[in-house]
C-alpha positions in Angstrom: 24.7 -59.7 -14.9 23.0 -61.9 -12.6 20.1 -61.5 -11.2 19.6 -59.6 -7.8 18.2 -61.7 -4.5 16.1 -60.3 -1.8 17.1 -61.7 1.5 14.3 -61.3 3.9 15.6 -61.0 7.4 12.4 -60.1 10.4 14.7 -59.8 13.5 13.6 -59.2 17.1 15.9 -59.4 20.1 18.1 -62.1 18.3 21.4 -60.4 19.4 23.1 -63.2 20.3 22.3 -65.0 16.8 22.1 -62.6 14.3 25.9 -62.0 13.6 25.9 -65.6 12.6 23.1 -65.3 10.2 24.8 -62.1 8.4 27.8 -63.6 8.3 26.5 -66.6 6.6 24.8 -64.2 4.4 28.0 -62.1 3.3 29.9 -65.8 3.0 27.4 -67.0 0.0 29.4 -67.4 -3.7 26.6 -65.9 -5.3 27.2 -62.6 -4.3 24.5 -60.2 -5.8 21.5 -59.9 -3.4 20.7 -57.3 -1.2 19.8 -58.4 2.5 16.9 -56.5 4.3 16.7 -56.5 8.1 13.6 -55.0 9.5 13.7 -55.4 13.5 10.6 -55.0 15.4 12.0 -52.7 18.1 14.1 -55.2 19.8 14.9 -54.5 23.4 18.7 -55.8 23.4 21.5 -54.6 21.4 20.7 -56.1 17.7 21.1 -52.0 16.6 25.0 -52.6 17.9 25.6 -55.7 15.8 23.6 -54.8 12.7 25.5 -51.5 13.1 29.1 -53.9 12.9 28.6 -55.2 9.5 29.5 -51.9 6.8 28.7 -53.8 4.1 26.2 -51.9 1.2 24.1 -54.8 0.6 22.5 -55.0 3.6 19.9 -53.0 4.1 18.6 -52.4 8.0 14.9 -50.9 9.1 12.7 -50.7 12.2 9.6 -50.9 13.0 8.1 -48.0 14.5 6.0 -50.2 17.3 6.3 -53.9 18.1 4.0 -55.6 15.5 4.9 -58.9 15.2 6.5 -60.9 12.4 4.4 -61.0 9.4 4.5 -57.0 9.8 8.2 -57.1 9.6 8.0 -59.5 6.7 5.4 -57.7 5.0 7.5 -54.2 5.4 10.7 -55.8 3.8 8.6 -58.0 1.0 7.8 -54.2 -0.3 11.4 -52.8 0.0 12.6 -56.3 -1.8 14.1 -54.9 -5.4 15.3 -58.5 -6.5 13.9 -61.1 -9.0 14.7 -63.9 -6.8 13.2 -63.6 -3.1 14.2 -65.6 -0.4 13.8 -66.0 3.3 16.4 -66.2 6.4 15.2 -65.6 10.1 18.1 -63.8 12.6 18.9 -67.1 14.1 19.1 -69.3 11.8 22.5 -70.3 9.0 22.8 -70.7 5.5 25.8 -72.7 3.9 28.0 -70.1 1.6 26.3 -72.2 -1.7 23.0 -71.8 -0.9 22.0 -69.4 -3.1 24.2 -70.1 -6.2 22.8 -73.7 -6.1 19.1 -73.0 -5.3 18.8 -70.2 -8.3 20.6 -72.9 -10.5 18.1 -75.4 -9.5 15.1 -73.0 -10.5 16.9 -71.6 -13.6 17.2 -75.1 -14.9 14.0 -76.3 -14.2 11.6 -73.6 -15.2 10.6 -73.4 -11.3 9.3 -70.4 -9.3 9.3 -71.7 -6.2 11.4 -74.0 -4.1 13.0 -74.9 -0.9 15.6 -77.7 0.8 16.4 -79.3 2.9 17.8 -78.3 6.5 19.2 -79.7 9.9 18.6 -78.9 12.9 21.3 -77.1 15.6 20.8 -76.5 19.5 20.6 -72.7 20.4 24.5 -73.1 20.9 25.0 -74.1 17.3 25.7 -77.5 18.1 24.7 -80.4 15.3 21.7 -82.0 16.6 22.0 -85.1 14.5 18.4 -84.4 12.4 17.9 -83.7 8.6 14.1 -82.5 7.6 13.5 -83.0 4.0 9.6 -83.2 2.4 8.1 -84.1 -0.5 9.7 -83.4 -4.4 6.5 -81.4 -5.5 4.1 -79.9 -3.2 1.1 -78.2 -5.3 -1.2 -76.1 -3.7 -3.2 -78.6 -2.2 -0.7 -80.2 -0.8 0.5 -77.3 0.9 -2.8 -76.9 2.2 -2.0 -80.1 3.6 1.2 -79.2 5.6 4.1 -76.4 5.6 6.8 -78.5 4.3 9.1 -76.0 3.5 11.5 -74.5 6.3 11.1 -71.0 6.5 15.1 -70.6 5.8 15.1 -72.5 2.4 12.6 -71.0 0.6 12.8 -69.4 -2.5 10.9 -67.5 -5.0 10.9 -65.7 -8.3 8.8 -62.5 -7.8 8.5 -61.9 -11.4 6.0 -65.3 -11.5 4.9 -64.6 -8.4 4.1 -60.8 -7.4 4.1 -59.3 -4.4 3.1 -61.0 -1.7 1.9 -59.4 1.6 -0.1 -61.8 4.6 -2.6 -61.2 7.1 -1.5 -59.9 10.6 -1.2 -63.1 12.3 0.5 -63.9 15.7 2.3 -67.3 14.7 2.2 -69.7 11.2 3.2 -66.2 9.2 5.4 -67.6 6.9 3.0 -70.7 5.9 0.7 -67.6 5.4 3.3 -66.8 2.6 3.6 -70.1 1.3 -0.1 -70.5 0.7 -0.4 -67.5 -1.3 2.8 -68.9 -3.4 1.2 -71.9 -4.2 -1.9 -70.7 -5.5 0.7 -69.6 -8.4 3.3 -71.8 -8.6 4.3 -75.3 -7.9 7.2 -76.0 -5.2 9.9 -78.5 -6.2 12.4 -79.7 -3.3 16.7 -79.0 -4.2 17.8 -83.0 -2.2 20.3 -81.3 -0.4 21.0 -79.8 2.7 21.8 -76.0 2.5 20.7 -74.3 6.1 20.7 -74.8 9.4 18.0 -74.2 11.9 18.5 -73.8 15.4 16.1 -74.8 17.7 15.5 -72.7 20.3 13.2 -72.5 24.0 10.0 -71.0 23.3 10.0 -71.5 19.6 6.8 -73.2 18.3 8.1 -76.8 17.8 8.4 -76.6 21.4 4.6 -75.8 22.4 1.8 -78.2 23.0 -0.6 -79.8 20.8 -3.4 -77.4 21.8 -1.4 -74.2 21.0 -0.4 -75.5 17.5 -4.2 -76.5 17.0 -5.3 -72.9 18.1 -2.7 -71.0 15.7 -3.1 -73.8 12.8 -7.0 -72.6 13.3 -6.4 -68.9 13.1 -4.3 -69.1 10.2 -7.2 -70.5 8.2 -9.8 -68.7 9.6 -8.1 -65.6 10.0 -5.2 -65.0 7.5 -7.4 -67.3 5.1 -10.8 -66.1 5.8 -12.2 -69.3 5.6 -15.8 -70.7 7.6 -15.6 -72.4 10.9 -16.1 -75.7 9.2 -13.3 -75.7 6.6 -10.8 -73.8 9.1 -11.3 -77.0 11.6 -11.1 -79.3 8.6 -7.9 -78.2 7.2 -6.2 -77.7 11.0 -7.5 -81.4 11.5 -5.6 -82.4 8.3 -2.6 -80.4 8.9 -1.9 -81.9 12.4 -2.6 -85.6 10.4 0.2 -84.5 7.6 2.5 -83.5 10.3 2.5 -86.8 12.1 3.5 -88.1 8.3 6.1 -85.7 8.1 7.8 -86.6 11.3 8.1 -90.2 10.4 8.8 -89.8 6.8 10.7 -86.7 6.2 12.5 -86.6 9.8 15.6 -87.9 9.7 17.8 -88.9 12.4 
């Protein structure tokens, strides 16, 4: 019998996106995981499409308020039944091996944590001609230095791991998640490409430098609970590591 995976799906007025993201969910050859939707009160009609899918593995649930992301990630990271956990957002693709290669990978290795690589799509799912890859090992102070992993190729085995739940922060929630990971486990890169991100207005690659420094500051000072000194020396370092990242692990 192989082992269940928890999908981990926060959605919130993603409508226009999320039928993709099921679908690319219900299309994987490694068919036992259960997918957990937990929308934070969307405005449009994500209720309608969610409601489209009758499929027993998925698993839908709302917030009672708008609270934000790492609420609605938090919420389905304690319904998640599954050894394996892993992490989609309602806009974003997986390709239909994803998941049969990745738990290989981990099986084979020993590992309890891990991501891959990605490209990047427009908002109209067009191929934007960019592969982001990162280191092959990231311990836990070198995700201190940087959140190499794409939020939509990581996985985890919560038997090594535990439960994780983050701080109520605004933006930089899943790197939240990552930090905890890696005070318990190492993350080791799977070289190939098995999601797609797409890259949308508003999204957080899209803001200034000063917004990223103000959330990169209130993850560690906040989520972190870190002193004013080593929240503004580990936002300095991150924003150093991601000018490394762009021109090492950015491919075009």
């Amino acid at each position: 019998m192989k082992d269940l995976v928890s999908i981990i799906m926060p959605s919130y007025n993603t409508a226009g996106f999320i039928a993709d993201s099921i679908k690319s969910v219900l299309a994987q050859t490694y068919d036992n995981f259960e997918l957990i939707i937990v929308d934070d009160c969307s405005t449009d009609n994500t209720d309608e499409v969610v409601s489209f899918f009758e499929d027993p593995r998925i698993r839908y649930f709302k917030n009672e308020k708008n609270s934000g992301a790492a609420v609605s990630r938090n919420r389905a990271l304690r319904e998640a039944k599954g050894k394996w956990i892993a992490f989609l957002d309602s806009d974003d693709i997986w390709a239909p091996q994803k998941l049969e290669k990745q738990i290989a990978f981990m099986e084979n290795g020993g590992y309890g944590f891990s991501y891959t690589n990605y490209v990047e799509i427009s908002e109209n799912g067009e191929q934007l001609g960019i592969l982001v890859t990162g280191p092959k090992k990231i311990i836990k102070a070198g995700m201190f230095n940087y959140c190499w992993p794409g939020c939509l190729t990581v996985m985890y085995d919560a038997e090594k791991v535990g439960l994780v739940q983050i701080a109520d922060i605004k933006k930089n929630n899943d790197y939240a998640m990552w930090l905890k990971v890696a005070r318990k486990q190492d993350c080791y890169l799977l070289d190939e490409n098995l999601a797609s991100y797409r890259k949308r207005s508003g999204s957080i690659s899209r803001h200034g430098y000063l917004s990223l420094i103000k959330w990169h500051y209130k993850l560690y000072k906040e989520a972190e609970e870190m002193c004013v000194v080593v929240s503004l020396f580990n936002t300095a370092r991150n924003l150093l590591f991601g000018v490394i990242k762009k021109f090492r692990y950015v491919k075009k």
